[in-house]
C-alpha positions as CSV (number, residue, x, y, z in Angstrom):
1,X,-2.8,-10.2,17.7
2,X,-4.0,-9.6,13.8
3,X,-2.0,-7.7,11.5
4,X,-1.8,-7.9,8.1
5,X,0.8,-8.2,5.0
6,X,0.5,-6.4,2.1
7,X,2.5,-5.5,-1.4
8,X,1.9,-3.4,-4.2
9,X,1.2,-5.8,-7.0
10,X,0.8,-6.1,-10.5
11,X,2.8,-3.7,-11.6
12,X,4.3,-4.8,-14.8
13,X,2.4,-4.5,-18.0
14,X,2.2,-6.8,-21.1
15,X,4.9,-9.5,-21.1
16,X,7.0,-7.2,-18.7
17,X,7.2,-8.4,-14.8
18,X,8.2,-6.2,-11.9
19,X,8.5,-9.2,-9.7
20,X,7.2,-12.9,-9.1
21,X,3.7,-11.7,-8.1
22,X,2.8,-15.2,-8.3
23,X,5.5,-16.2,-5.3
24,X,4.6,-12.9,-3.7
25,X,0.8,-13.6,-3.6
26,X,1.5,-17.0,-1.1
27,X,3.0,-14.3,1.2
28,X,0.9,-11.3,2.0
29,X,-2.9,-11.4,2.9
30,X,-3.6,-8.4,1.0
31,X,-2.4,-7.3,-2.3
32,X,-2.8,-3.2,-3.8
33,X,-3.1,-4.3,-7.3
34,X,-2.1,-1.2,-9.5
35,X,-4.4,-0.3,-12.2
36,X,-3.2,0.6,-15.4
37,X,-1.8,3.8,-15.1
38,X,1.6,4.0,-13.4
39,X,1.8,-0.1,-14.0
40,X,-0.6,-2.8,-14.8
41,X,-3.1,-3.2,-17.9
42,X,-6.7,-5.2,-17.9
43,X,-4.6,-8.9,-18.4
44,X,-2.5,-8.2,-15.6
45,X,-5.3,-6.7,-13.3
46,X,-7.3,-10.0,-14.0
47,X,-4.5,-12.3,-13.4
48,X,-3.4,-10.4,-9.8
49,X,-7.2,-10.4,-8.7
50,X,-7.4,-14.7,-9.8
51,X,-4.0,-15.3,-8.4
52,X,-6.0,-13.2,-5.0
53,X,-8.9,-15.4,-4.9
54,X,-6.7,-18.6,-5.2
55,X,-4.8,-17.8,-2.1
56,X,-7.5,-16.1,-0.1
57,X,-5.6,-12.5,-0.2
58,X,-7.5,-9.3,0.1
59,X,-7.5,-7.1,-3.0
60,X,-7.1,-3.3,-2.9
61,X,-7.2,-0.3,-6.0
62,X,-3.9,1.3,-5.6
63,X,-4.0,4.1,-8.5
64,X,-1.2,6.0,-9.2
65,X,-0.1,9.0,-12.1
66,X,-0.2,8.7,-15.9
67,X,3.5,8.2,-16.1
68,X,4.6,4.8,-16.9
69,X,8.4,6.3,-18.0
70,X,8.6,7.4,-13.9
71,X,6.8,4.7,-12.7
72,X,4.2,6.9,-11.0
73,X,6.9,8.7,-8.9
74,X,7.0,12.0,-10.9
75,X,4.5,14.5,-10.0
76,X,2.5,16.1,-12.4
77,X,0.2,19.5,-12.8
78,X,-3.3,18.3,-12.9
79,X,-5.9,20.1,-11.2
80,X,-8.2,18.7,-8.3
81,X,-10.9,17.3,-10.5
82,X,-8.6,16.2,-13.1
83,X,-6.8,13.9,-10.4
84,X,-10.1,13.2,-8.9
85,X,-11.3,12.1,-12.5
86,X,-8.0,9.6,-12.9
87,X,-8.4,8.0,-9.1
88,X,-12.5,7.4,-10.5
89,X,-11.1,5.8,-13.9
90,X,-8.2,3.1,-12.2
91,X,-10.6,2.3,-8.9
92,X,-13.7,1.6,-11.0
93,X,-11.6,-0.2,-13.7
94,X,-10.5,-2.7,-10.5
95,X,-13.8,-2.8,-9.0
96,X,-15.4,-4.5,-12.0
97,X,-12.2,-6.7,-12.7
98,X,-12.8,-8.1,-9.8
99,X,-16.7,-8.2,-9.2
100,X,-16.4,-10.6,-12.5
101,X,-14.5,-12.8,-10.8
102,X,-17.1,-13.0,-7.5
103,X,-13.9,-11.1,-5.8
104,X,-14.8,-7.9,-3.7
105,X,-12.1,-4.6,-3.7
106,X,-11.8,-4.2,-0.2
107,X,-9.0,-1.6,0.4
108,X,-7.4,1.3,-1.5
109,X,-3.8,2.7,-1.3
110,X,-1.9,5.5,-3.0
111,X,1.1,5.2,-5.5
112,X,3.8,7.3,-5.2
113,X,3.4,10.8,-6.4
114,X,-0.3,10.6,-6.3
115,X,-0.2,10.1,-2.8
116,X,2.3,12.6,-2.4
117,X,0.0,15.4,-3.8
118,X,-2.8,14.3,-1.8
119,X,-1.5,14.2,0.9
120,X,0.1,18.1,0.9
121,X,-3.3,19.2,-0.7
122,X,-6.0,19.0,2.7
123,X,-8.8,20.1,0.5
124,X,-7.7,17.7,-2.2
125,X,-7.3,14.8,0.5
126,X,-11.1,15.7,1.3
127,X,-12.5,15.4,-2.1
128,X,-10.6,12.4,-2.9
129,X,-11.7,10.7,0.2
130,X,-15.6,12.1,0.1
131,X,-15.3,10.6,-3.9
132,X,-14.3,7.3,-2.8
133,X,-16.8,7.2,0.1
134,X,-19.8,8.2,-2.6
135,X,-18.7,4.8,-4.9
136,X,-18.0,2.5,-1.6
137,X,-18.4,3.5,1.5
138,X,-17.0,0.5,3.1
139,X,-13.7,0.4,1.8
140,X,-10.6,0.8,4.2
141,X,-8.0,3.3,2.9
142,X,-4.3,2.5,3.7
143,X,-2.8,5.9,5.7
144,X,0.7,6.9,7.6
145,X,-1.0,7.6,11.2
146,X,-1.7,10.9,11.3
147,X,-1.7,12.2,7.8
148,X,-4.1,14.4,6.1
149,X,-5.2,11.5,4.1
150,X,-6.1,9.8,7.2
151,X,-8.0,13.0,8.8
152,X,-9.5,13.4,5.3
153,X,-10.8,9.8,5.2
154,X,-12.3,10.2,9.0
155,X,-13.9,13.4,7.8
156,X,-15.3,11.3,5.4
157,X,-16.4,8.4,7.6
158,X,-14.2,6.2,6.0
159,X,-12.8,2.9,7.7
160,X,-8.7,3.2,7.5
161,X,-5.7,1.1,8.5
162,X,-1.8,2.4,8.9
163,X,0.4,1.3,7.2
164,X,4.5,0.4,8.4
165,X,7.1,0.2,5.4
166,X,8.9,-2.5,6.4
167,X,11.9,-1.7,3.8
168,X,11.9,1.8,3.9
169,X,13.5,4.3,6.5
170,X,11.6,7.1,8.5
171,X,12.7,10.2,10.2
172,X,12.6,11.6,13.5
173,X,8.8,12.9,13.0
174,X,7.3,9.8,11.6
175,X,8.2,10.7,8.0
176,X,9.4,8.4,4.7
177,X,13.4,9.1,4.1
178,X,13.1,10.6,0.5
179,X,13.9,7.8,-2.0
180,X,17.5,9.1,-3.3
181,X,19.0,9.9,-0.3
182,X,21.1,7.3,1.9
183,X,20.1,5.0,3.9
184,X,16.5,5.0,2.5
185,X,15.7,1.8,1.5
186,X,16.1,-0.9,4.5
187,X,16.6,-4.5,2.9
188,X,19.6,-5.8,4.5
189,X,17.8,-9.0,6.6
190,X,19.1,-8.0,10.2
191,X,17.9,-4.8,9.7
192,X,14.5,-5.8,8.4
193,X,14.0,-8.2,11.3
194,X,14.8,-6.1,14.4
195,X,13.2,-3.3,12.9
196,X,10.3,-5.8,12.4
197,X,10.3,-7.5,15.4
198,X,10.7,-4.1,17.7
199,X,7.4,-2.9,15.8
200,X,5.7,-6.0,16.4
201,X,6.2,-6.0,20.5
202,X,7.0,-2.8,21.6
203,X,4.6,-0.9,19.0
204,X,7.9,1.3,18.2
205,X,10.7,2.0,15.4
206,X,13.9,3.4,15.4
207,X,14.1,6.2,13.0
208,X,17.4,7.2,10.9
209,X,19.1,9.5,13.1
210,X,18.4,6.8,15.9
211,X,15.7,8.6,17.8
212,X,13.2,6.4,19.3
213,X,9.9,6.9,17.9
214,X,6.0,4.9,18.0
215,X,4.2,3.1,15.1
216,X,0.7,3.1,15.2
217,X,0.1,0.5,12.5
218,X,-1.9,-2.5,12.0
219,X,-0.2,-3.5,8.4
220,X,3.0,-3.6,7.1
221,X,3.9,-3.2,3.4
222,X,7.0,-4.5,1.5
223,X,7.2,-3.1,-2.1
224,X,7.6,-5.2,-4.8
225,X,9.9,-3.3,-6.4
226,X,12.7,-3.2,-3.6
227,X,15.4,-5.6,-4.6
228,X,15.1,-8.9,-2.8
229,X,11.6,-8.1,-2.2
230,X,10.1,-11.6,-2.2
231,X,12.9,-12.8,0.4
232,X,11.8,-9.2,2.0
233,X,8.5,-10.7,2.6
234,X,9.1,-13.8,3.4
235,X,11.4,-12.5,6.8
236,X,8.8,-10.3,7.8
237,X,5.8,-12.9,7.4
238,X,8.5,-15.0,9.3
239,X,8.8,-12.3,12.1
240,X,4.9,-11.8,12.2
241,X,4.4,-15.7,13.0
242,X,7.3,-15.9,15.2
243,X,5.7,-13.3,17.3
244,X,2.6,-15.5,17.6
245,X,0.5,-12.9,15.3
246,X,-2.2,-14.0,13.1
247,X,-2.4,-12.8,9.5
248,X,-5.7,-11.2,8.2
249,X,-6.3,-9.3,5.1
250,X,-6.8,-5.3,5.4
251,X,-10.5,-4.9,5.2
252,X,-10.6,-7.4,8.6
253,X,-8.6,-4.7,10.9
254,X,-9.6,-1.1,9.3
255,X,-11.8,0.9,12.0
């Protein structure tokens, strides 16, 4: 079996870091690099995309809102073509960052609030998706199974992959556990490794109120700003090889 590992990356800015993205890059196979709105700047972008081609981990554009102060997790009132315009700015920006470097953007994934907007939004998810599809058509977009995005991207012929949150809870219908609310962030290391390991051979997760339900993913993400989320990593990349999987970057299982 493939699967593939991946973090949200880069997201610090100037001399700030968010975590040890260095550490974090021997880890995963694919790394959403974010792109100077939310988090990140041009120096960072460059050294996540090196740091990438060193280790032979995928890159993807993972764009998020103007808001540095909420750390891309506030919504905010922009119209359709507005947003549209902000997705073009941060996935271009990454796309030549790394065609400098003989590195190819292979993936893209939401941040936060951007995704969340998109996602509620059908006709939004549609022109977002046709956008991406018009600049390349063979990226793989990172979706929850089932989601408008992922009907959107379809709609637009675009390859995608499903994502699992490792460290994150979901509830009885598939959905995130708002962030706030207990029992919404899953780092404890037992927890993270059954919940892991389940996924990995039965294809199925237990949800917060205990309900049984499936996981149609191919990737699973730990974010780097969970605490503990380099040791986070490192126990599911542990889980994924004891299960006798083989890791691949994104680009490498999106259909």
């Amino acid at each position: 079996m493939k699967i593939d590992l991946n973090s949200d990356m880069g997201e610090g800015f100037g001399p700030y870091r968010l975590c040890d993205d260095e550490a974090m890059m021997k880890i995963v196979s694919s790394a959403n690099i974010a792109c100077g709105f939310h988090g990140g700047d041009p120096d960072t972008m460059m050294r996540m995309v090196r740091l990438a081609k060193a280790n032979g981990v995928g890159i993807g554009a993972h764009p998020g809102l103007p808001d540095r102060l909420g750390f891309g997790r506030r919504e905010m009132p922009f119209q359709p073509d507005e947003l549209r315009q902000q997705m073009l700015y941060q996935l271009g920006a990454l796309m030549a960052i790394a065609r400098s470097e003989g590195m190819t953007v292979g993936h893209f994934s939401f941040h936060a609030a951007m995704g969340n907007m998109v996602e509620r939004d059908p006709s939004l998810a549609d022109l977002m998706m046709q956008t991406i599809f018009t600049v390349d058509p063979g990226l793989a977009i990172f979706v929850t199974a089932g989601s408008e995005i992922e009907k959107a991207a379809r709609r637009a012929r675009l390859k995608v992959l499903a994502l699992f949150l490792a460290d994150r809870a979901y509830d009885a219908h598939g959905k995130l556990v708002a962030r706030g609310l207990p029992g919404a962030l899953v780092k404890d290391e037992a927890s993270v490794r059954a919940r892991v390991r389940r996924f990995l051979i039965d294809g199925v997760l237990e949800a917060i109120d205990g309900s049984i339900i499936p996981m149609r993913a191919r990737s699973i993400l730990v974010h780097s700003d969970t605490p503990g989320s380099l040791e986070l990593a490192r126990i599911v990349r542990s889980e994924i090889e004891a299960a006798g999987a083989r890791l691949v970057p994104a680009a490498e299982l999106a259909s």
